[in-house]
N, C-alpha and C positions, 0 to 999 in steps of 0.2 A: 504493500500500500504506500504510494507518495503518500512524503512529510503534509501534511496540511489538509489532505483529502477528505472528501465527504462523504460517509458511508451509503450506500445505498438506502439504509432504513434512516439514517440521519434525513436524508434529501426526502426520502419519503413521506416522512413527519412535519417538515419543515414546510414540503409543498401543499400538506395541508391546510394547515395553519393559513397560508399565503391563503388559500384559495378561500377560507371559513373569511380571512379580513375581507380579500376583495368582494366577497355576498355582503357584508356588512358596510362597504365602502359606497357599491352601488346600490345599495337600498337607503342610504343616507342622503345620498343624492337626489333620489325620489323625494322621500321624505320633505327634504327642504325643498324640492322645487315645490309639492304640494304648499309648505306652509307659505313661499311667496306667495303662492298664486294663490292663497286662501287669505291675503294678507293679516299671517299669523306672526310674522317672525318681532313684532313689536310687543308682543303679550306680555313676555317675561321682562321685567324690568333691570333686573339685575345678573350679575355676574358672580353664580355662587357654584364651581365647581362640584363640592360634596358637598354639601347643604342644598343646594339645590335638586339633588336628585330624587330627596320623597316630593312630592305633589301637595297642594293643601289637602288637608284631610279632613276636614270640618268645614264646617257654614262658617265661622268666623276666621278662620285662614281662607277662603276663596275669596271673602269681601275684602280681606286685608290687600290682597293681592289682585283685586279690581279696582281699591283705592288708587293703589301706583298706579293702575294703567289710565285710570281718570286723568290722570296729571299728563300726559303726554299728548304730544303735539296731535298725532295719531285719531286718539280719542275725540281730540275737541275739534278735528275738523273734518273730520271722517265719520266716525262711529260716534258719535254725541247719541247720549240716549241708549243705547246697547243695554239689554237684560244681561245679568248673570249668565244665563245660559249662552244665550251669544259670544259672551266674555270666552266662556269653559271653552268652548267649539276650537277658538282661535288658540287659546291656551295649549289645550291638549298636542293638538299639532307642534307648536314651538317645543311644547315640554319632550315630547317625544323625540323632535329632532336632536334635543341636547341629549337625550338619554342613549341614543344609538352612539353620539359621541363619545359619549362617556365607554360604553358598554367596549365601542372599539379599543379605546386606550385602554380596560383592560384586558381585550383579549391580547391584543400587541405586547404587556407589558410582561404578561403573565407568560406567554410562550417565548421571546427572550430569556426571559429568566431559567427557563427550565434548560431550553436550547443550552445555555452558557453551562449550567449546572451539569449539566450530561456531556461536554464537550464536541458539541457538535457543530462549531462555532469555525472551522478553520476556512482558510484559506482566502480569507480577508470579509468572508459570510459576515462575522459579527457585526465590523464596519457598518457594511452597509445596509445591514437588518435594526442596527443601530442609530441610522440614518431615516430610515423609513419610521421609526416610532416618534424621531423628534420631528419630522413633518406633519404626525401626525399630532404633537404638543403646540407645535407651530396654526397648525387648522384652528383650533380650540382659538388659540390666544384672537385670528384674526378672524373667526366668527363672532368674538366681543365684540371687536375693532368692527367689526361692518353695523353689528345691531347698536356699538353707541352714535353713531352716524345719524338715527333716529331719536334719539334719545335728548333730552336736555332742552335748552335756551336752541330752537330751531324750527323752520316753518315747514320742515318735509314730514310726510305722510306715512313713508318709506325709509327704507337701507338706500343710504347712496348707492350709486348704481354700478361705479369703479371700484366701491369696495363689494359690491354682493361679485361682480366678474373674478374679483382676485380672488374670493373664498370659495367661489364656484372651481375656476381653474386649480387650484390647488389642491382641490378632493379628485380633480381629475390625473393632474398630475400626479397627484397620491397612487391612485388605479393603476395608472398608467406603470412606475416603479414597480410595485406587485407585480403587476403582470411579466415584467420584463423579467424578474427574480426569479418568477415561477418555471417561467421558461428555458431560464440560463441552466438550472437543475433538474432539466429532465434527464441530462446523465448521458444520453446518447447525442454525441458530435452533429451539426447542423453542418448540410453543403453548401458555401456562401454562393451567392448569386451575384456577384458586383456590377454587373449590366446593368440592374435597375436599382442598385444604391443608391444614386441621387434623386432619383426618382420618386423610390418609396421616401425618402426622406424628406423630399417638399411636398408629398400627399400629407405625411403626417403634422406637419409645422399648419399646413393650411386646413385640417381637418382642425388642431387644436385653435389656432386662429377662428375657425366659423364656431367653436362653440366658445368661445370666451366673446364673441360679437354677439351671439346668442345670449348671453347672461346680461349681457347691457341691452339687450329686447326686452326679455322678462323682466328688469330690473326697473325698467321704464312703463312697463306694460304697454309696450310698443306693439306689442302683437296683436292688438285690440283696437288699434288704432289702422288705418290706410288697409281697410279689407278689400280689397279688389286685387286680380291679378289678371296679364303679367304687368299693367300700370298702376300706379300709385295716385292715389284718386284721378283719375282719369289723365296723367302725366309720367312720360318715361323716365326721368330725373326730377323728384320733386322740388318747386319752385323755391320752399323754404329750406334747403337742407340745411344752408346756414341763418339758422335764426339771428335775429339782430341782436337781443339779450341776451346771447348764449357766448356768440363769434366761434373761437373755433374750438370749443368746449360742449360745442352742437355734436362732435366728433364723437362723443360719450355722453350728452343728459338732452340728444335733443334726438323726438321720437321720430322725424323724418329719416336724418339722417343715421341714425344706428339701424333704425328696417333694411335701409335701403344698401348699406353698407354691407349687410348679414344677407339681403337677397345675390346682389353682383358676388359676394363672395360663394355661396351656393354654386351660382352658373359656373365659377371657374374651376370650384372643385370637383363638380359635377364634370364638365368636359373633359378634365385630367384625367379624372380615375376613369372614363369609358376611353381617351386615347390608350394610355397606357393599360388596359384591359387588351387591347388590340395589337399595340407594341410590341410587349412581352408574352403574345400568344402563343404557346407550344414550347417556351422556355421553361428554366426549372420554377419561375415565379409566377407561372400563368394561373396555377389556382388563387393564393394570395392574391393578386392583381384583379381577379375576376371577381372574387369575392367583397371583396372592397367595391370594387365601380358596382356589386348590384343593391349592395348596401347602401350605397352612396345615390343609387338611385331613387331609393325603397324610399331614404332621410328625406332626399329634397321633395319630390311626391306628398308624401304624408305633412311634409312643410308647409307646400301648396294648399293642404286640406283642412291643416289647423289654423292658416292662416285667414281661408273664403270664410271658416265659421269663427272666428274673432275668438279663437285660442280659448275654447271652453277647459275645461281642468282635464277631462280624462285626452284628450288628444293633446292639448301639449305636453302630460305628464309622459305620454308615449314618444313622443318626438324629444325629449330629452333623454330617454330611454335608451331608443335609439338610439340615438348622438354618440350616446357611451360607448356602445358596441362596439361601431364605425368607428368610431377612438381606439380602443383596443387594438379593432384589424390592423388597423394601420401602425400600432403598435408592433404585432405580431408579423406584419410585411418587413417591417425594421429590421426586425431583430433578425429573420431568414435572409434578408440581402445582407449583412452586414457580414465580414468576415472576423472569426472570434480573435477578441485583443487574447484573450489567456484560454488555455485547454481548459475542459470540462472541469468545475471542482469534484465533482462528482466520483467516488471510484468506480472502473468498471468493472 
């Protein structure tokens, strides 16, 4: 056995684990896109790691806990008048999103720790298994950081819309590392494909590019907004994309121009993955390639569908769904073109 190597039942356990986060990772996803879209994510007022993870238990903890949300900007110019129950609705949703948070950090924390305890940690694994959990302490901190954006002396409604993108893309990014770990320890050698290296590699920069354009749609509730297609109320480039109050900060909080910016990047990603579907046809990356452009096709499609019906909950919950996957593939096209910096940790 090479110095440093990964047992086969070490890898075995390990990919696990990876795979139990990543269900946890993309279900958090969900989660909070539902609580945007149910505009939940202001309910909880504070920032209490362990204290906050029981729920009120009583009539007089939920009113405690409807008092703060009284106070916020939110309340009094949106939901004024809201019953209790109304309150709970939006509540639950947020509370749940932090608890899958939480739930993650410990499943992360706790199989770490046993990993190390058992030695199964070589060949630079710990690193970056060690790495992946502080991204995942990192998510925590700037999901506060986006929910105080709503919070205090302010007149928005909402999570600014550049911080809900950054805590959107980092749960992806989050997936994204997973997945690539899971894949480096499947143990049997990968045959590099370098023909479409560069290739797969701006599919996947402009796949993560159209859902972080994405997160400033829903951030805006842009998707509710300009429902016609292929024009934007009856205009190929909409007339205001730069708002005059905005200038070029239209670029992120203005609803023209973030649609319209996440549609043109659709069509380019969309044409990419079916050229290069065609390119690389009958090569060793023609599956990968194919599977992506029909994925790619499936996303924009179903874009198309949530967008004519003004982005109801269960279809944009799917189209973000989506998005992931199509994230992943093009993850997983990555990692098959790329030729390996170091052999397998893995023993054979």
């Amino acid at each position: 056995m090479a110095a440093n190597a990964i047992s086969p039942v070490a890898a075995r356990w390990i990919r696990a684990w990876l795979i139990l986060l990543g269900l946890l990772v993309y279900a958090t996803i969900l989660v909070g896109g539902a609580t945007r879209l149910t505009d939940s994510g202001l309910s909880i007022t504070e920032w209490q790691p362990v204290k906050g993870a029981l729920p009120p238990l009583d009539e007089a903890s939920w009113l405690a806990e409807f008092d703060k949300y009284r106070e916020t900007t939110q309340y009094k110019l949106q939901n004024h008048g809201m019953s209790l129950a109304e309150f709970q609705f939006i509540y639950w949703w947020e509370w749940g999103h932090r608890q899958l948070g939480r739930f993650i950090g410990l499943v992360a924390v706790i199989g770490l720790a046993v990993f190390a305890a058992r030695r199964w940690l070589g060949g630079g694994l710990g690193w970056k298994l060690l790495g992946l959990v502080a991204l995942g302490g990192l998510q925590g901190a700037i999901g506060w950081w986006m929910v105080a954006s709503g919070m205090g002396d302010t007149d928005r409604v909402s999570v600014a819309p550049y911080r809900l993108m950054t805590h959107f893309s980092l749960a992806l990014l989050i997936l994204c590392v997973i997945t690539w770990l899971w894949l480096s320890l499947r143990g049997a050698p990968r045959a590099a494909a370098p023909e479409g290296r560069r290739t797969s590699i701006l599919l996947l920069a402009l796949v993560f590019m159209q859902m972080a354009a994405g997160a400033l749609v829903a951030g805006l509730d842009a998707g509710r907004s300009y429902n016609d297609w292929p024009l934007m109320a009856g205009e190929l480039v909409p007339s205001h994309y730069i708002q005059g109050d905005l200038g070029i900060r239209s670029l992120f909080e203005g609803r023209a121009a973030t649609q319209f910016n996440h549609r043109v990047l659709a069509y380019v990603l969309w044409g990419l993955s079916l050229w290069a579907a065609w390119r690389y046809w009958g090569g060793a990356l023609a599956r990968p390639f194919a599977v992506l452009a029909a994925l790619v096709s499936a996303q924009a499609l179903w874009g198309i569908l949530t967008l004519l019906n003004a982005a109801p909950l269960t279809l944009a919950l799917v189209h973000q769904g989506l998005g992931v996957i199509v994230t992943l593939a093009a993850v997983y096209l990555v990692w098959r073109a790329a030729a390996p910096a170091t052999p397998s940790p893995v023993q054979e």
